[in-house]
C-alpha positions as CSV (number, residue, x, y, z in Angstrom):
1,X,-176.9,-64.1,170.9
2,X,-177.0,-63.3,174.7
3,X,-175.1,-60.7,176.1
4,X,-174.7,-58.5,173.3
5,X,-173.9,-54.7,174.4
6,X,-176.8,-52.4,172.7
7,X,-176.8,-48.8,172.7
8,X,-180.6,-47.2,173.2
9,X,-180.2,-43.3,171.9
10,X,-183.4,-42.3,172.5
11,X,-185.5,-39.4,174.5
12,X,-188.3,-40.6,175.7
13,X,-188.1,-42.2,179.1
14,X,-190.9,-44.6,178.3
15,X,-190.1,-45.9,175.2
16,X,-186.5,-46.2,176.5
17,X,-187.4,-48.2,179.6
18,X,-189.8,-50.5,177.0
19,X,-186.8,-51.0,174.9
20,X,-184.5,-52.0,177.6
21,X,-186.6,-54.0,179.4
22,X,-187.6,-56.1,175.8
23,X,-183.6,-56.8,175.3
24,X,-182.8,-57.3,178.7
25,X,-185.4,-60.1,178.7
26,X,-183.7,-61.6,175.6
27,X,-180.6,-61.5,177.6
28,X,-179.3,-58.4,175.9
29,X,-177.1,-55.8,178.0
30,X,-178.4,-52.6,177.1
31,X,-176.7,-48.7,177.9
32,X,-178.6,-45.4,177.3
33,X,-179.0,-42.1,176.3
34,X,-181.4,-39.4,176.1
35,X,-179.3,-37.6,173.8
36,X,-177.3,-38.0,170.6
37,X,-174.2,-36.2,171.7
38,X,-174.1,-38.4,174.3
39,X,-174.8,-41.4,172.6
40,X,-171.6,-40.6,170.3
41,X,-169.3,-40.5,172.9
42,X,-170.9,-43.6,174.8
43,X,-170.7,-45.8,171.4
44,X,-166.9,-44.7,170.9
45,X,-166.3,-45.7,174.5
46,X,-168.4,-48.8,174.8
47,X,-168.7,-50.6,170.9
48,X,-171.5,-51.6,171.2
49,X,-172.9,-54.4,169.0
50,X,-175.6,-52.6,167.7
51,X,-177.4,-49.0,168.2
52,X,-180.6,-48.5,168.5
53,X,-181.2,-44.6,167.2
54,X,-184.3,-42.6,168.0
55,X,-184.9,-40.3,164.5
56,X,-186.3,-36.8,166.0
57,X,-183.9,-36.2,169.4
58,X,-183.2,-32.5,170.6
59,X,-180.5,-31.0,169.9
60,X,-178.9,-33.3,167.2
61,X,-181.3,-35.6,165.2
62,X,-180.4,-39.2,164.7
63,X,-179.7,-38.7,160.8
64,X,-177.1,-36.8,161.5
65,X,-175.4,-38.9,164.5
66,X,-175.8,-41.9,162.6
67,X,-173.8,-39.9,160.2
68,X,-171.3,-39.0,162.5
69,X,-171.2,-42.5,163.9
70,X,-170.4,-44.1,160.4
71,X,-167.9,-41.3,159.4
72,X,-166.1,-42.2,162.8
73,X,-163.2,-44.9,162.4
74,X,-163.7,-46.6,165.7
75,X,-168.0,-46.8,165.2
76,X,-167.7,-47.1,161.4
77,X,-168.7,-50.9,162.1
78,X,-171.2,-50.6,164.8
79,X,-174.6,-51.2,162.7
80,X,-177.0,-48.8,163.6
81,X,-181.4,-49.0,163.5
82,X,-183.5,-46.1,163.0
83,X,-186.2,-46.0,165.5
84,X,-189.0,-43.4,164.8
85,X,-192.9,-42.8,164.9
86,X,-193.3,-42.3,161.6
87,X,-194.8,-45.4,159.8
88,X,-195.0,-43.9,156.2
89,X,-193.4,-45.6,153.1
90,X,-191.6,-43.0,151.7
91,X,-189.9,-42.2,155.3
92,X,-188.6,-45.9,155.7
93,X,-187.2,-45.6,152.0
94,X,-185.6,-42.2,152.9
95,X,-184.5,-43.2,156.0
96,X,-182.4,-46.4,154.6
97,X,-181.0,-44.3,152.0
98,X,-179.4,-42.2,154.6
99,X,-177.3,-44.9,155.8
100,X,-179.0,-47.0,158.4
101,X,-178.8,-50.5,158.5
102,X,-182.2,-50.8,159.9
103,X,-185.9,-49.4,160.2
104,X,-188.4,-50.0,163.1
105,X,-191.2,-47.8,164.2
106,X,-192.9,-47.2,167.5
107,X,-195.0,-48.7,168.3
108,X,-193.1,-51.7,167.5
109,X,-193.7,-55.4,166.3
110,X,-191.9,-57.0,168.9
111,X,-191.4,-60.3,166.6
112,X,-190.7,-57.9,164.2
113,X,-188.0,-55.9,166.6
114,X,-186.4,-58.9,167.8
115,X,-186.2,-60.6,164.3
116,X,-184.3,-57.4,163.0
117,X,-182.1,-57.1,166.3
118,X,-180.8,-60.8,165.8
119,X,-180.5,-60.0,162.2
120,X,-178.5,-56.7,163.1
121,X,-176.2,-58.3,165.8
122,X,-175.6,-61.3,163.5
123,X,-173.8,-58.8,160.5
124,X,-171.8,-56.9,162.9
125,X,-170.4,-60.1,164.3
126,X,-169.4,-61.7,160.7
């Protein structure tokens, strides 16, 4: 499943460099973003295979540009994983119902990660 374009939407320049050096090291190609309005545009011009969302951004939150994502003809397909800090329950549940095709939080499970990247890539491609 090399090669794969993901999309990394996230603020934080740490976690974003931890994220993109995990994929590349798969053999993932990886684009970023440190915001969501940004993201949109680069997922419309890109398709990527999968995006990797960050929940609490400035300016837009990740709910809503997942939203915005799915609601958009030429993203509708692109499956899209919440990535957040918060571990509870009810905020996984929550977050899922919104839409999302995926849930991982920080700090991550990299078997875990991986596993639900693969998984991720895997239904956009069929």
């Amino acid at each position: 499943m090399a090669n794969e374009l993901i999309l990394i939407i996230e603020d934080n320049e740490k976690n974003r460099k931890l994220i993109r050096d995990l994929l590349q090291a798969k053999g993932y190609l990886t684009i970023e973003s440190e915001t969501a309005e940004e993201g949109l545009k680069l997922a419309e011009e890109r398709k990527p295979a999968l995006v990797l969302m960050d929940i609490q951004l400035s300016g837009m939150d990740g709910i809503t540009a997942m939203k915005q994502l799915k609601a958009t003809p030429a993203t509708r397909s692109i499956p899209v994983m919440a990535i957040t800090a918060s571990a509870m329950t009810h905020n996984r549940e929550t977050i899922l119902s919104e839409g999302f095709d995926g849930y991982q939080t920080k700090p991550f499970n990299l078997t875990e990660f991986l596993a639900d990247v693969g998984r991720l890539i895997g239904q956009s491609r069929s």
